[in-house]
C-alpha positions as CSV (number, residue, x, y, z in Angstrom):
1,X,-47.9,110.5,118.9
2,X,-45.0,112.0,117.4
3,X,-42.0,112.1,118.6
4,X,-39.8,115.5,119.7
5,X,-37.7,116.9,117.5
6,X,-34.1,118.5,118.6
7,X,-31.6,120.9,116.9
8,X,-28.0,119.6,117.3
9,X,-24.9,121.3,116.6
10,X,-23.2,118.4,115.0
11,X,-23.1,115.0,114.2
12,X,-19.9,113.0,114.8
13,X,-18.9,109.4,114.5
14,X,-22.9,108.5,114.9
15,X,-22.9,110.4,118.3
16,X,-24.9,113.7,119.4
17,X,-25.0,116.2,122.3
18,X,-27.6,118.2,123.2
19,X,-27.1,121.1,125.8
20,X,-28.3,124.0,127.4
21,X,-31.9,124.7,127.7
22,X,-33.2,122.3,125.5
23,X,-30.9,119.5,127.3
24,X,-32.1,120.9,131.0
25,X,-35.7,120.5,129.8
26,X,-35.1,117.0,128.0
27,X,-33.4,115.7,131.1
28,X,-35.6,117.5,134.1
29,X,-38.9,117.8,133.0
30,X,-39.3,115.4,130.5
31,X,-37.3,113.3,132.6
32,X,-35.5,111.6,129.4
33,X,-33.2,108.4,130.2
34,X,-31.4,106.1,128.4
35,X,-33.1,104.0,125.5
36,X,-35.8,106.5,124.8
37,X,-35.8,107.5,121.3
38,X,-36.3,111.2,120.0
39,X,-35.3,112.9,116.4
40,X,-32.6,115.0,115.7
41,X,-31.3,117.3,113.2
42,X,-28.1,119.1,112.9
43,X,-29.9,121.7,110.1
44,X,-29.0,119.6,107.5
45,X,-30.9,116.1,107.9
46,X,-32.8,114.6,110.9
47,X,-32.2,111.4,112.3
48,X,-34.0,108.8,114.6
49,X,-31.6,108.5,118.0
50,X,-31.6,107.3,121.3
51,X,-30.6,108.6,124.0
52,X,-27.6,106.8,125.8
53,X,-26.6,109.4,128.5
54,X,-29.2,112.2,129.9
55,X,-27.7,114.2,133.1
56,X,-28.3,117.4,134.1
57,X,-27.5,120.2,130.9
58,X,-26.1,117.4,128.9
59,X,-27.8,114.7,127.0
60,X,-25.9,112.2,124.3
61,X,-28.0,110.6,121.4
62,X,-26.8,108.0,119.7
63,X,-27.7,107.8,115.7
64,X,-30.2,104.8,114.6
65,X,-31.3,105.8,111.0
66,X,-32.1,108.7,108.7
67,X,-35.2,110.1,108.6
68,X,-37.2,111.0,105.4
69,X,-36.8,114.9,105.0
70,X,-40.1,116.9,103.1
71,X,-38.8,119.4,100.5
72,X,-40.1,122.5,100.5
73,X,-42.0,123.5,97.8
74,X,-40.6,126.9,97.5
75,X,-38.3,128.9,99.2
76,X,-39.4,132.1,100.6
77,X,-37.8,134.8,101.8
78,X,-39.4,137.5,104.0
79,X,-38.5,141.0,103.9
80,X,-40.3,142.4,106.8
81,X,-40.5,146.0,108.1
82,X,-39.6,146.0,111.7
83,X,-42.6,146.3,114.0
84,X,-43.6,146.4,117.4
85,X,-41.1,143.7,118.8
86,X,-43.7,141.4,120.7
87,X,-45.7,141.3,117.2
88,X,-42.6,140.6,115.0
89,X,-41.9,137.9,117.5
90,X,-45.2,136.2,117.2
91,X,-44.2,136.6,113.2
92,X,-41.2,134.7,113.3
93,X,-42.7,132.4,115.2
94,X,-45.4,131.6,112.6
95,X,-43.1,132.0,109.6
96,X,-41.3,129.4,110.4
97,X,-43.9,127.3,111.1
98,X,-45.0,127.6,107.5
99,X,-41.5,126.6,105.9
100,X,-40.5,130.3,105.5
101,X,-36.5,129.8,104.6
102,X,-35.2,133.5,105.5
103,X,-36.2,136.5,107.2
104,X,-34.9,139.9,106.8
105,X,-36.1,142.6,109.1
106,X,-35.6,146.2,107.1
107,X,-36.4,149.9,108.6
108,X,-38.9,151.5,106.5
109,X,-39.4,155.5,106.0
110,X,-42.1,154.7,108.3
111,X,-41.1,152.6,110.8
112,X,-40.8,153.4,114.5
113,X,-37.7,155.9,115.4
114,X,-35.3,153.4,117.3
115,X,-36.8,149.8,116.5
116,X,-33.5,149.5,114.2
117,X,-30.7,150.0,116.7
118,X,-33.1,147.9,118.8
119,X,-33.8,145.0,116.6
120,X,-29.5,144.8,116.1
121,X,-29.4,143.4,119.8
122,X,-32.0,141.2,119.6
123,X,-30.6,139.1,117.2
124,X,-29.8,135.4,119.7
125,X,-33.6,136.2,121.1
126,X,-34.9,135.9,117.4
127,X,-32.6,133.1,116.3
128,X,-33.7,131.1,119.9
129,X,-37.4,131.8,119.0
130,X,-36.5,130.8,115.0
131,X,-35.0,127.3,116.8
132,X,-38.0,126.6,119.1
133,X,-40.4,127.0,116.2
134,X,-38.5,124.6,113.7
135,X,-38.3,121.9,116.3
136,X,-41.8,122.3,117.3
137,X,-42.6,121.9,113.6
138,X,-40.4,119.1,112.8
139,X,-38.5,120.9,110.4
140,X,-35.2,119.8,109.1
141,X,-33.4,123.4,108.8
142,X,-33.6,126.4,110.7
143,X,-34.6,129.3,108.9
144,X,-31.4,132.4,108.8
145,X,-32.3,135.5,110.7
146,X,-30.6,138.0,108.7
147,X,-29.4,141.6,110.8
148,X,-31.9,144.2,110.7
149,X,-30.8,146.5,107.7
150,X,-32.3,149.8,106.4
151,X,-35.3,148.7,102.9
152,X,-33.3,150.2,100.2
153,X,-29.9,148.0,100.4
154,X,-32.2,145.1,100.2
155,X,-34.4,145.8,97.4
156,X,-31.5,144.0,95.1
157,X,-32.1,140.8,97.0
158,X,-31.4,137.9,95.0
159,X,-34.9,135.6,93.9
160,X,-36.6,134.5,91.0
161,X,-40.1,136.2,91.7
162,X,-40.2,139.7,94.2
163,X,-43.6,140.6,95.6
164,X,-44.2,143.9,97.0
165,X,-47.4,143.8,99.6
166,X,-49.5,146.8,98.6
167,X,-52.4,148.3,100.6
168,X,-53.4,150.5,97.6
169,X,-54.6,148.8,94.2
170,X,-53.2,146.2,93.4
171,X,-53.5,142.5,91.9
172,X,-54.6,139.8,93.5
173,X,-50.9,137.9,94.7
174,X,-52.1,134.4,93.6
175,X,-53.2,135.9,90.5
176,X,-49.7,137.2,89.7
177,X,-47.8,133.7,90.7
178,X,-46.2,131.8,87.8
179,X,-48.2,128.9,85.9
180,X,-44.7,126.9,86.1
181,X,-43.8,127.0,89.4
182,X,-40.0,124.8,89.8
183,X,-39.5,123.8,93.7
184,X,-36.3,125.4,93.5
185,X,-38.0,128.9,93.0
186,X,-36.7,131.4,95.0
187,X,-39.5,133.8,96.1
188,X,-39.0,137.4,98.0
189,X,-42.2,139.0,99.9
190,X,-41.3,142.5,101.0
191,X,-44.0,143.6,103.8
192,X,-44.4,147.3,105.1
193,X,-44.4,149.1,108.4
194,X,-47.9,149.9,110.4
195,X,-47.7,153.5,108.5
196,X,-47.8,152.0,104.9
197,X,-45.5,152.7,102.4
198,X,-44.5,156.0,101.3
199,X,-44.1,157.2,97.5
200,X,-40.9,156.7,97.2
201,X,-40.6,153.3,98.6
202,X,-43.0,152.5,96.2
203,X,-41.4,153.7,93.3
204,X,-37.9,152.4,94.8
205,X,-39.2,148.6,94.3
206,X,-41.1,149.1,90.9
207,X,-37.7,150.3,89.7
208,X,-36.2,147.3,91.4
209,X,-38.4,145.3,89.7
210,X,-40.5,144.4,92.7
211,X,-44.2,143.4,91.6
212,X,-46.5,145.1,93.4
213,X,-49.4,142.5,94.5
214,X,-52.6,142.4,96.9
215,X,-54.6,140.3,99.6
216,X,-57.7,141.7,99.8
217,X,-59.6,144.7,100.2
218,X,-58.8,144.8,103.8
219,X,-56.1,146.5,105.5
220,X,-54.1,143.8,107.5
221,X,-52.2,144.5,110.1
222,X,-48.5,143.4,109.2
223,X,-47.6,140.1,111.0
224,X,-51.3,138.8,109.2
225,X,-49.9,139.9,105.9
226,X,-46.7,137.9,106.4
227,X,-48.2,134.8,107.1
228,X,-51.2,135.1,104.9
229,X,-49.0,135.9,102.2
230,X,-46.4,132.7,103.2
231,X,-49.1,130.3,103.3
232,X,-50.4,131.5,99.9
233,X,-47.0,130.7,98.1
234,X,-46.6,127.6,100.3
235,X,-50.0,126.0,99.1
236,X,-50.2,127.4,95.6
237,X,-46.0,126.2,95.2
238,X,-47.8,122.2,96.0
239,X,-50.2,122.4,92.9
């Protein structure tokens, strides 16, 4: 069985501490004590440790070895237009599951009156959610939550290869990836709001130089598209 994984906030002189939440839980329900040994990362590398003091909201690790860290094979960043919260929840959730390295949630022409001034005070609920997913997954690094933003500003976003999500005709994404794919790529999927994109969006990112790409003749809903659209570039990145 594998063992837990815990986010840190720094490592000093070979010595950890864990608090709040995650601590209570480590200490109270898993009843943790001294001896026991658990990983830990302080979002730059993980580490095997063991725990030398667990009480109440505070629990010190002490540093036995490094652990080997997978490298991504790309890195993805998701430019997301803000939907129902409970759903873009679940999306982050998932995204980071799959290795996505940064989200950035955008208001679309489209997009639900008041889910932007929302989403800007939501912004420790998403990185806590971000956080739980990573150490569920094992991963070494957190993905960044970036503030929600209006689309436009953000169509400049810095990457190697920009793919616009299209409901309309489009090719096929995976036919559009590079046959040279370096795992230092950096790859931007921009995904719309539950009303589509409107004409001007679309001819905002063509002049941007966003490509605009498909998944299928079906219309997904917009957290599906994310993920479906993640895990494509993950998998296709490891060929």
């Amino acid at each position: 069985m594998a063992r837990r994984r815990f986010f840190v906030e720094a490592i000093r002189e070979g010595f950890a501490e864990l608090r709040g939440e995650d601590a209570r839980h480590l200490a109270r329900v898993l009843r943790a004590e001294p001896g026991q040994k658990y990983e830990i990362s302080d979002n730059r590398a993980a580490y095997l440790a063991e725990i030398v003091e667990a009480r109440g909201e505070r629990v010190v690790f002490r540093v036995l070895e490094p652990l080997p860290a997978a490298v991504p094979p790309v890195h993805v960043t998701l430019l997301s237009a803000l939907i129902k919260f409970d759903r873009f929840e679940w999306m982050i959730e998932k995204a980071t599951e799959l290795g996505v390295e940064r989200i950035l949630p955008v208001e679309a022409a489209r997009t639900e009156k008041g889910l932007l001034a929302a989403a800007r005070k939501r912004s420790e609920r998403w990185a806590r959610i971000a956080r739980e997913a990573s150490q569920q997954s094992r991963r070494v690094h957190i993905p960044e939550i970036l503030p929600a933003d209006r689309l436009e500003p953000n169509l400049s976003v810095a990457a190697d290869y920009r793919y616009f999500l299209e409901e309309s005709e489009a090719a096929p994404l995976i036919a559009m990836l590079p046959p040279y794919r370096a795992s230092t790529a950096q790859v931007a999927v921009l995904i719309g709001p539950e009303g589509g994109w409107t004409d001007g969006e679309r001819a905002l990112a063509a002049a941007a130089r966003w490509q605009a790409v498909s998944l299928g003749p079906t219309v997904l809903r917009a957290e599906t598209a994310a993920l479906a659209a993640i895990a494509v570039l993950a998998n296709v990145w490891l060929l």
